[in-house]
Backbone as CSV, one residue per row, in Angstrom:
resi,resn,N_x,N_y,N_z,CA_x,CA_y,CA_z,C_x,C_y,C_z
1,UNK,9.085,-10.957,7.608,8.445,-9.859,8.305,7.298,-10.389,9.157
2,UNK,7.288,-10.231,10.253,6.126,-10.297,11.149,5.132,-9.766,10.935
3,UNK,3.707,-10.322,10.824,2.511,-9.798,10.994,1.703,-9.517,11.775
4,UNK,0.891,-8.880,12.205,-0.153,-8.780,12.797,-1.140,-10.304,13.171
5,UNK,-1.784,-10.581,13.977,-2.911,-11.809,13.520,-3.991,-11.234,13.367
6,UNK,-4.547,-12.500,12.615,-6.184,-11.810,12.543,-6.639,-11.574,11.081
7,UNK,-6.045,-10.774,10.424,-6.891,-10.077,9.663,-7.118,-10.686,8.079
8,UNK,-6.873,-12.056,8.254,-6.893,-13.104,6.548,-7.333,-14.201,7.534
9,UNK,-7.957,-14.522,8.740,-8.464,-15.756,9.143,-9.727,-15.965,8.490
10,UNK,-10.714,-14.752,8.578,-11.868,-14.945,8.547,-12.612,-15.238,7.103
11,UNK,-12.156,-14.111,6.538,-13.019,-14.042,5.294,-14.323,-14.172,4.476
12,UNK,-15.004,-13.763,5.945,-16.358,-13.618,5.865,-16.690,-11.936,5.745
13,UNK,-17.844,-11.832,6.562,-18.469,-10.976,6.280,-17.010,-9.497,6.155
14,UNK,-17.385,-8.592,4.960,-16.823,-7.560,4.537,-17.478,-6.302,5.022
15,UNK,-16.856,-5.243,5.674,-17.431,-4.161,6.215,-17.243,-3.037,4.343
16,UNK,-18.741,-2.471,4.667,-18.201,-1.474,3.302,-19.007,0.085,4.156
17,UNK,-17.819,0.933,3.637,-18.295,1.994,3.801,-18.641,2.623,2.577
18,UNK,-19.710,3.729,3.218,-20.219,4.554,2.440,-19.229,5.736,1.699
19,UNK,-18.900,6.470,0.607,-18.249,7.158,-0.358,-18.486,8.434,0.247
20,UNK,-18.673,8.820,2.035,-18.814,10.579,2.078,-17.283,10.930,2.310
21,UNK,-17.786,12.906,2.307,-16.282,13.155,2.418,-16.042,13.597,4.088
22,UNK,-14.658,13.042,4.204,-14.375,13.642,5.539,-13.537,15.139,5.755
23,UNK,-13.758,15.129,6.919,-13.449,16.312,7.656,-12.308,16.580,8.212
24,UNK,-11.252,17.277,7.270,-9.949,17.302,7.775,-10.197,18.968,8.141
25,UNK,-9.428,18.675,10.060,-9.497,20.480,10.324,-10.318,21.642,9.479
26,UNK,-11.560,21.037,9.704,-12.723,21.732,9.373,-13.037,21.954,8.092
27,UNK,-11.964,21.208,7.249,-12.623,21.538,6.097,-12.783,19.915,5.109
28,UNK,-13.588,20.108,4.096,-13.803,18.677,3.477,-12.545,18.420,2.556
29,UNK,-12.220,16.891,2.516,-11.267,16.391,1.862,-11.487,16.317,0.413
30,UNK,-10.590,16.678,-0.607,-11.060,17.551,-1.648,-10.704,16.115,-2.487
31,UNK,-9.833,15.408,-2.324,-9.330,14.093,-3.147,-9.225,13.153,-2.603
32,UNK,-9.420,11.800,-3.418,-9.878,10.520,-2.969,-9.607,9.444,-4.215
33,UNK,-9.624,8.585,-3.800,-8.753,7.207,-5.022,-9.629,7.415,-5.775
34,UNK,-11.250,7.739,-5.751,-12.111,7.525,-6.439,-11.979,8.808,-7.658
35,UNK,-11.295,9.827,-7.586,-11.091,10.192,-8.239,-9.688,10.266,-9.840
36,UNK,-8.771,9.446,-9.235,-7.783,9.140,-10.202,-8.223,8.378,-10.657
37,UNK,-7.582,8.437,-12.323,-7.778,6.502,-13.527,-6.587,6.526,-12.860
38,UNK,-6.695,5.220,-13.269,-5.365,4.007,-12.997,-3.648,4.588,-13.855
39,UNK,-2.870,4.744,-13.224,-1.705,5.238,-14.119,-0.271,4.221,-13.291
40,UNK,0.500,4.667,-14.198,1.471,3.444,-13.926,2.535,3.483,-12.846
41,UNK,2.692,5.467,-12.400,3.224,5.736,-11.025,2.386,5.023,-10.019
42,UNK,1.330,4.708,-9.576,0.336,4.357,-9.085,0.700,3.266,-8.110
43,UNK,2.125,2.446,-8.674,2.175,1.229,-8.201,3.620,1.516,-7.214
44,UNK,4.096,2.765,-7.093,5.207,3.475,-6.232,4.188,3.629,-4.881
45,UNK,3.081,3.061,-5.069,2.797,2.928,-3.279,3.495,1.331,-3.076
46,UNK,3.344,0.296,-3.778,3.894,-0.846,-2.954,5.222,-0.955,-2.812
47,UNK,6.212,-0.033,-3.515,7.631,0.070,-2.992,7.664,0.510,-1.221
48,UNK,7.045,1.318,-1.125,6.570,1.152,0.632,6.187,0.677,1.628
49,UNK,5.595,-0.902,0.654,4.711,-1.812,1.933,5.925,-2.703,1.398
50,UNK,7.807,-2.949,1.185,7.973,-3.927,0.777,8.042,-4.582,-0.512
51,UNK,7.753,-4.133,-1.693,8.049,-4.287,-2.931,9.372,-4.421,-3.462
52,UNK,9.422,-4.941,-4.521,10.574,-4.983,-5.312,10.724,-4.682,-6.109
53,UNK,11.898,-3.872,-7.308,11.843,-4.244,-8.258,13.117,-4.581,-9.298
54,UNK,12.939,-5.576,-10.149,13.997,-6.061,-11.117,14.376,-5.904,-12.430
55,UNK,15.068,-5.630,-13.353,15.345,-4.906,-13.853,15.953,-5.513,-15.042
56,UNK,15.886,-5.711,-16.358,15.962,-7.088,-17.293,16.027,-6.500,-18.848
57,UNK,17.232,-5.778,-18.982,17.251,-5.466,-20.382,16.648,-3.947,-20.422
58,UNK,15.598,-3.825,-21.295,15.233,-2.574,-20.979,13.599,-2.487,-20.612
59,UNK,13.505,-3.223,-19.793,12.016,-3.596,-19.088,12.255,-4.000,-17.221
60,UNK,11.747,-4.019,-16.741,11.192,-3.711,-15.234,9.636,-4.659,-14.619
61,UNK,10.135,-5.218,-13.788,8.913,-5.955,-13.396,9.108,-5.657,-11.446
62,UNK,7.836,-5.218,-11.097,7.650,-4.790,-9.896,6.969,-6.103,-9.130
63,UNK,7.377,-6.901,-7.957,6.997,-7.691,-7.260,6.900,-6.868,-6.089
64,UNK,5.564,-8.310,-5.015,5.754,-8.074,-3.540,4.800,-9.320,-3.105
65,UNK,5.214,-8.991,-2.197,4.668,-10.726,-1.231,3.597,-9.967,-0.119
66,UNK,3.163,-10.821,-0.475,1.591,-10.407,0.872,1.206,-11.701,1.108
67,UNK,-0.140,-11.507,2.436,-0.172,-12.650,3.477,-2.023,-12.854,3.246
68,UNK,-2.890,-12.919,2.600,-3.443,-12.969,2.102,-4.351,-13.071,0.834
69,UNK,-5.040,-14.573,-0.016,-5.580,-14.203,-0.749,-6.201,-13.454,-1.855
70,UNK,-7.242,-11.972,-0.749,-7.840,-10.931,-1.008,-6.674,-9.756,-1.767
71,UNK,-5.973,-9.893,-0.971,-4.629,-8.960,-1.100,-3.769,-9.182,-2.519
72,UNK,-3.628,-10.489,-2.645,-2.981,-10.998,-4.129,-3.747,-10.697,-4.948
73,UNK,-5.321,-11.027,-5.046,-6.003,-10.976,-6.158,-6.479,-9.645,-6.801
74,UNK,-6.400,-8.669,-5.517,-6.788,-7.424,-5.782,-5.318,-6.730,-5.818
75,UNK,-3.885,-6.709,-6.060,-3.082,-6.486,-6.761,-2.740,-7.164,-8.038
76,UNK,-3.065,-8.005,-7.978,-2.859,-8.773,-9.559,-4.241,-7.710,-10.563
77,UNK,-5.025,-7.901,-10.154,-6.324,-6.853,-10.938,-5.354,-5.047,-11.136
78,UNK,-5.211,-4.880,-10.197,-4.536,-3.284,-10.248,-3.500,-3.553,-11.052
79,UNK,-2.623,-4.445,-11.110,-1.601,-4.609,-11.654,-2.421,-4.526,-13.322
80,UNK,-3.201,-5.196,-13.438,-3.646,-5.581,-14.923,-4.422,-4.589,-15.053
81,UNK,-4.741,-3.720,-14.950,-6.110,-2.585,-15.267,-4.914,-1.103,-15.637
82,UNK,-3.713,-1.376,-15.063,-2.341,-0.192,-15.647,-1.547,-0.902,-16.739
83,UNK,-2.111,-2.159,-17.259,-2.002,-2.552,-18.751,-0.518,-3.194,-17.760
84,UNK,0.168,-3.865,-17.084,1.012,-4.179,-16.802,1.489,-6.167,-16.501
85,UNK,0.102,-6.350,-16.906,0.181,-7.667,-16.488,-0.352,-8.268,-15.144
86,UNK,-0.253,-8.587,-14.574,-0.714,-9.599,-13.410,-0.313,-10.847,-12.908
87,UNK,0.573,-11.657,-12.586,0.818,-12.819,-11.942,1.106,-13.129,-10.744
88,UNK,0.376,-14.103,-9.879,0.214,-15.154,-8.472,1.442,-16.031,-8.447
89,UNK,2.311,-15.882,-7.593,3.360,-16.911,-7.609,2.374,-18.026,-6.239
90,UNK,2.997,-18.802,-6.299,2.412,-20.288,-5.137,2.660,-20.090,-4.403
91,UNK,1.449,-20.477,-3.660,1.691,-19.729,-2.106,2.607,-20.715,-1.437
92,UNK,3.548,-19.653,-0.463,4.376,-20.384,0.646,3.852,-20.312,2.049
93,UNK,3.858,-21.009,3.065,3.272,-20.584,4.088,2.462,-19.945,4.275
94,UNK,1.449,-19.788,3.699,0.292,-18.680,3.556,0.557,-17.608,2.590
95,UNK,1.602,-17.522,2.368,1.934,-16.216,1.595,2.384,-16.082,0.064
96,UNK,1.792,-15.351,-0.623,2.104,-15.276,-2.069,2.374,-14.024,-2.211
97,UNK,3.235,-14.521,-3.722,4.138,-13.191,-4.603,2.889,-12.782,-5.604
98,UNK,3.029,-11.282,-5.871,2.035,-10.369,-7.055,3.274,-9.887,-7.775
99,UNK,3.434,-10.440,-8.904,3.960,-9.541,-9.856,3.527,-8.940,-11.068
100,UNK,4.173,-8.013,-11.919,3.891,-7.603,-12.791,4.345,-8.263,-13.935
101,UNK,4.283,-8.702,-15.299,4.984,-9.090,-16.088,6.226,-7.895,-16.762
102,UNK,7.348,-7.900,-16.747,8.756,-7.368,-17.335,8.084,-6.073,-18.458
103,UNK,7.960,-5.007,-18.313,7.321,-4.027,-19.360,8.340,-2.836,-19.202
104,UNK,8.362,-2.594,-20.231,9.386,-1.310,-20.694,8.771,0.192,-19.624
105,UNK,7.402,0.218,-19.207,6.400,1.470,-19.087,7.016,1.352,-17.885
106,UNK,7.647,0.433,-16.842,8.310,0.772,-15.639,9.496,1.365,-15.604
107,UNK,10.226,1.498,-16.690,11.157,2.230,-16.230,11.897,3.248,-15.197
108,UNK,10.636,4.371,-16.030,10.877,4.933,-14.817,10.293,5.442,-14.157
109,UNK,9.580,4.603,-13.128,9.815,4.124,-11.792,10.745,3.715,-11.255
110,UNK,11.543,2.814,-12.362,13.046,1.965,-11.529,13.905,3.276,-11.781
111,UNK,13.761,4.211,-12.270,14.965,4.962,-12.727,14.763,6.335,-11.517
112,UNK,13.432,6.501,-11.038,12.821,7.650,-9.938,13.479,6.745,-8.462
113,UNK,13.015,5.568,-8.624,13.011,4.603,-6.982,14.439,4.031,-6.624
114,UNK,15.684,3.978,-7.893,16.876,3.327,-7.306,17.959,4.127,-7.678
115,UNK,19.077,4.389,-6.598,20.085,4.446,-6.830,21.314,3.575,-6.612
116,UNK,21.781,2.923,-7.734,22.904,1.795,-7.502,21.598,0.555,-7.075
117,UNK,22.180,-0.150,-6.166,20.988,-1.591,-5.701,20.160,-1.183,-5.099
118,UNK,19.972,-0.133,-4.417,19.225,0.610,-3.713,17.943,1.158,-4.352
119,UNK,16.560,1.072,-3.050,15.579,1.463,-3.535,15.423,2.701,-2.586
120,UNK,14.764,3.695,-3.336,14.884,5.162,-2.616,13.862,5.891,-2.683
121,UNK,13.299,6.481,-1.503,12.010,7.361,-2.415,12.607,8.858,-3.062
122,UNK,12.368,9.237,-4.544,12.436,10.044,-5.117,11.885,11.301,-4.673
123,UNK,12.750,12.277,-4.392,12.856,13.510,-4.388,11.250,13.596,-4.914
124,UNK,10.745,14.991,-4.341,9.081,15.503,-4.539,8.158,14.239,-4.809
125,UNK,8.368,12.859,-4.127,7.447,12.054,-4.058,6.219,12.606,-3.571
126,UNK,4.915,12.236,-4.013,4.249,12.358,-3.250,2.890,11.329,-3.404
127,UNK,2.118,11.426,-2.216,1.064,9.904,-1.402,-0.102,9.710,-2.452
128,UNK,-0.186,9.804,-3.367,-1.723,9.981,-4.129,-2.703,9.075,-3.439
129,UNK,-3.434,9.057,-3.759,-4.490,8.824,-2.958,-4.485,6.695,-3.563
130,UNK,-4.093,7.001,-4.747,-4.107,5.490,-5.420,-3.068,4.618,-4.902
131,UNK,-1.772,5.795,-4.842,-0.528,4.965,-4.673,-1.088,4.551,-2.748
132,UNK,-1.694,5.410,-1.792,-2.124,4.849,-0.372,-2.832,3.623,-0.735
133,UNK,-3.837,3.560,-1.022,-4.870,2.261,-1.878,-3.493,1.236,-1.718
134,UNK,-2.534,1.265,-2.628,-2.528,0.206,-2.935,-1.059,-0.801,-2.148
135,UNK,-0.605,0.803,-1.364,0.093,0.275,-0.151,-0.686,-0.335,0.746
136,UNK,-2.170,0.618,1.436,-3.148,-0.471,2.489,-3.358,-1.911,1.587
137,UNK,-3.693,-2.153,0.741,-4.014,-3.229,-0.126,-3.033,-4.571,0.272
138,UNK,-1.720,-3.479,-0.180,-0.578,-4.924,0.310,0.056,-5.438,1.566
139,UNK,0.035,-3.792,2.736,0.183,-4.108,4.034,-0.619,-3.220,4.988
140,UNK,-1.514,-2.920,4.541,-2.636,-2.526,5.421,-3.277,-3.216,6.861
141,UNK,-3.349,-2.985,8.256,-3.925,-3.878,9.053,-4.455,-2.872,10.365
142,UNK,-6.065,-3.187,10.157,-6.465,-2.757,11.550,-5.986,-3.062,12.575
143,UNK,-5.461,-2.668,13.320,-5.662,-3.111,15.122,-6.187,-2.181,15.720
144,UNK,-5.492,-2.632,17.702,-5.951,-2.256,18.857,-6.736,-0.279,18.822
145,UNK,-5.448,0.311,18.352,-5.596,0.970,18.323,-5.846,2.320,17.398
146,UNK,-6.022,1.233,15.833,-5.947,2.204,14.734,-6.046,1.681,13.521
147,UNK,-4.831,2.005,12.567,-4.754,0.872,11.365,-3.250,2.001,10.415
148,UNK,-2.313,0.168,11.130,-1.487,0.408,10.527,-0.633,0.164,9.324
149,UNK,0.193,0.691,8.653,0.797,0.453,7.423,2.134,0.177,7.360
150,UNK,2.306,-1.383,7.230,3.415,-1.622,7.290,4.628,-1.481,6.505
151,UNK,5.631,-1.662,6.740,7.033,-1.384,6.259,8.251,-2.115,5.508
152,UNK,8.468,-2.189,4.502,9.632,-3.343,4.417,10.500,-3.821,5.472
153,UNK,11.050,-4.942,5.943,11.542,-4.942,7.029,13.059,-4.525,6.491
154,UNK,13.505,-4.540,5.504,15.181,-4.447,5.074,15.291,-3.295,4.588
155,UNK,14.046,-1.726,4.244,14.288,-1.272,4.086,14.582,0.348,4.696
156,UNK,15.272,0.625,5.730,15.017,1.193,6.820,15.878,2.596,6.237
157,UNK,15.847,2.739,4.839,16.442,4.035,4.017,15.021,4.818,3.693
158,UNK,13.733,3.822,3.625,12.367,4.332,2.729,11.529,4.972,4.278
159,UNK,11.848,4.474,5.933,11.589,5.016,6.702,11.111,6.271,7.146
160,UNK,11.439,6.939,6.939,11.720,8.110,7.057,10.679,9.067,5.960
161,UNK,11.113,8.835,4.877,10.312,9.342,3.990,9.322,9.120,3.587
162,UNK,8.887,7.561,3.870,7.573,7.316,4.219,6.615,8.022,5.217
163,UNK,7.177,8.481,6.256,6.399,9.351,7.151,6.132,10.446,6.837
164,UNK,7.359,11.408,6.286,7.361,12.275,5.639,6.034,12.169,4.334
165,UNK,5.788,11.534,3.440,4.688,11.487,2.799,3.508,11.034,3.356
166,UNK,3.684,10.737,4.037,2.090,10.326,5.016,1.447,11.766,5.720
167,UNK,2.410,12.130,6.385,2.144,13.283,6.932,1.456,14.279,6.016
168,UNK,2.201,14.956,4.418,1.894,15.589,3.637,0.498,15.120,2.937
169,UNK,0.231,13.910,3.379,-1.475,13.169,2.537,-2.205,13.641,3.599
170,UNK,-1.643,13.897,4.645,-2.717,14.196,5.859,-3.388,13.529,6.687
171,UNK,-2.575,12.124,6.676,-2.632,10.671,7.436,-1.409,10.701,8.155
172,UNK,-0.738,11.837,8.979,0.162,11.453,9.932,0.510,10.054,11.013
173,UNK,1.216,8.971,10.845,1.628,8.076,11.696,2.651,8.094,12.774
174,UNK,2.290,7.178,13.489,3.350,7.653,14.343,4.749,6.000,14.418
175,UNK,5.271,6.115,14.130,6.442,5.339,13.863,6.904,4.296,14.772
176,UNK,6.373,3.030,14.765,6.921,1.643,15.727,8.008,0.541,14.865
177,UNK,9.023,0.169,15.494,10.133,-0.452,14.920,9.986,-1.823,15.224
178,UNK,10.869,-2.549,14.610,10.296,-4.499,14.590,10.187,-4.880,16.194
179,UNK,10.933,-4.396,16.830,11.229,-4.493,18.455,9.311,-4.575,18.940
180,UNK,8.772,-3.757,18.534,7.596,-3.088,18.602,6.218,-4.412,17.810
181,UNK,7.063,-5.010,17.473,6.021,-4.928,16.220,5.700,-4.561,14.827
182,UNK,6.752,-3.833,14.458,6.817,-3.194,12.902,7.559,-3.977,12.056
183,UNK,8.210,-2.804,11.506,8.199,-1.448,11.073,6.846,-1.316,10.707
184,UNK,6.224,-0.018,10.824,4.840,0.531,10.345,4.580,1.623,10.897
185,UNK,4.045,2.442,10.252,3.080,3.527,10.746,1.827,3.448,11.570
186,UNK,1.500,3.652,12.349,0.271,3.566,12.597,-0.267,4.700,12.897
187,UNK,-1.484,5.079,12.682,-2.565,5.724,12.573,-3.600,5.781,12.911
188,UNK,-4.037,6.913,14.226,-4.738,7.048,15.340,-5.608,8.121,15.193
189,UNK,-6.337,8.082,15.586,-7.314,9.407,16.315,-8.606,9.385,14.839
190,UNK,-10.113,9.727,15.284,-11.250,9.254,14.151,-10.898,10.333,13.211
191,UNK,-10.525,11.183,13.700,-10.390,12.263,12.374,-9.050,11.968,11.432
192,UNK,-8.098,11.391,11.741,-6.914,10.969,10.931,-7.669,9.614,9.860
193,UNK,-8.586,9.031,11.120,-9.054,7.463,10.071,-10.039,7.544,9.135
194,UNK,-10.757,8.709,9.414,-11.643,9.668,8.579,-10.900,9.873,7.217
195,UNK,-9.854,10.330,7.344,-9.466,11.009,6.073,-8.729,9.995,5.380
196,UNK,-8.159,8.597,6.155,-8.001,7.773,5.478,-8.572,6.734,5.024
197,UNK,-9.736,6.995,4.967,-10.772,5.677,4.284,-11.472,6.905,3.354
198,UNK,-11.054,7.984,3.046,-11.620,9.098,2.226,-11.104,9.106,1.054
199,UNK,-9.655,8.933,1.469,-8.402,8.267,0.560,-7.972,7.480,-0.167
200,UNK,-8.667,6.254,0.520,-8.232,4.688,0.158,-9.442,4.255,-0.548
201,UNK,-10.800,4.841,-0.373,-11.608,4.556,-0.899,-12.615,2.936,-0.326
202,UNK,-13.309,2.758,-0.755,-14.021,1.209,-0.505,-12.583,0.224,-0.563
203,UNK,-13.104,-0.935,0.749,-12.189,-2.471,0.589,-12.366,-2.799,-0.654
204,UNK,-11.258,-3.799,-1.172,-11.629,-4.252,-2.572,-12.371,-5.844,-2.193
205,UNK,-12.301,-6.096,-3.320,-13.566,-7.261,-3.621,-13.306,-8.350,-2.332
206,UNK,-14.014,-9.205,-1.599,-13.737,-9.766,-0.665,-12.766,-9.544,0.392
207,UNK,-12.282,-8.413,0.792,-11.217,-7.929,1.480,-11.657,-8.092,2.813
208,UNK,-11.046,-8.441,3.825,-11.120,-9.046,5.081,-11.227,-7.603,5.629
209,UNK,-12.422,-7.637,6.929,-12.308,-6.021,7.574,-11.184,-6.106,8.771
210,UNK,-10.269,-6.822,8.773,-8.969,-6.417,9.490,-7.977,-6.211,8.711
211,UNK,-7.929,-6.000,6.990,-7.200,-5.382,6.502,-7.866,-3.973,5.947
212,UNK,-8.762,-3.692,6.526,-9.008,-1.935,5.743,-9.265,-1.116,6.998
213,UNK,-9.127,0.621,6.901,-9.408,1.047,7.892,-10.586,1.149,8.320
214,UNK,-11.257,1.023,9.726,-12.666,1.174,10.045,-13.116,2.266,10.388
């Protein structure tokens, strides 16, 4: 999958915003990551940025590959704080695997997210504010004009319904294909980016400010 540049060069200075609430069509945004504990649906946002998952008896281990550091270490932590484990595979070309260790508590997730080999988003899915977190986390990236959220590149069945739940969080994107630059959403205008850093909450620990929204 193609990336963006930029946003794991630096790794210096971290932009942090302040915890107010924003202003969706006049009224204040009522929920925010900062309000959920950690639960184990939570991790059905990285089936959207590209995730995997495998399936081993009667246990389940959820992987995904990201292009940054910041990004591994602060899914390996999320991963371990939903009691699920945590492991760094070696980085390849810049890029490392986050997995979970094989736990029975995924089930179902694998049993909501697949039909046959297929990964699917489940009927009345919906964006929690944790499961956004931790999709920006794994393919989150500011640019030119916004900050977009990228896409599995092989999975062009989760398309669709990914927008469809974006829209319903109240972070509408507007849809660019690999031709473009994608797959990803991206996400425009201050009042849409408003409500998504309302959402997503603070960058995590050393997080590069070209992977969070500004």
């Amino acid at each position: 999958m193609q990336r963006p540049q930029g946003p794991c060069a630096g790794g210096g200075h971290q932009a942090r915003f302040s915890n107010y609430p924003a202003v969706v069509s006049g009224q204040l945004a009522l929920f925010s990551v900062e309000d959920d504990a950690p639960a184990i649906a939570d991790v059905e946002g990285l089936l959207l940025g590209g995730g995997a998952l495998v399936r081993r008896a009667e246990a389940v281990r959820i992987s995904v590959v990201v292009d940054c550091g910041w990004r591994a270490e602060a899914l390996r932590v999320a991963l371990g704080n939903r009691g699920l484990g945590g492991e760094l595979g070696t980085p390849v070309d810049g890029r490392r695997s986050v997995r979970s260790a094989f736990h029975p508590r995924l089930l179902d997730v694998a049993r909501r997210w697949t039909a046959g080999a297929r990964i699917r988003v489940p009927d009345g899915f919906r964006l929690s504010p944790a499961r956004l977190r931790l999709w920006a986390v794994a393919a989150g990236y500011a640019d030119h004009a916004g900050y977009q959220l990228r896409l599995g590149a092989t999975d062009e069945h989760l398309w669709e319904a990914a927008g469809a739940a974006l829209a319903a969080a109240g972070v509408p994107g507007a849809f660019f294909a690999a031709r473009a630059g994608g797959p990803a959403y991206r996400i425009v205008g201050a009042r849409r980016l408003a409500r998504l850093r309302e959402l997503v909450g603070r960058p995590p620990e050393d997080g590069d400010d070209g992977g969070w929204p500004t």
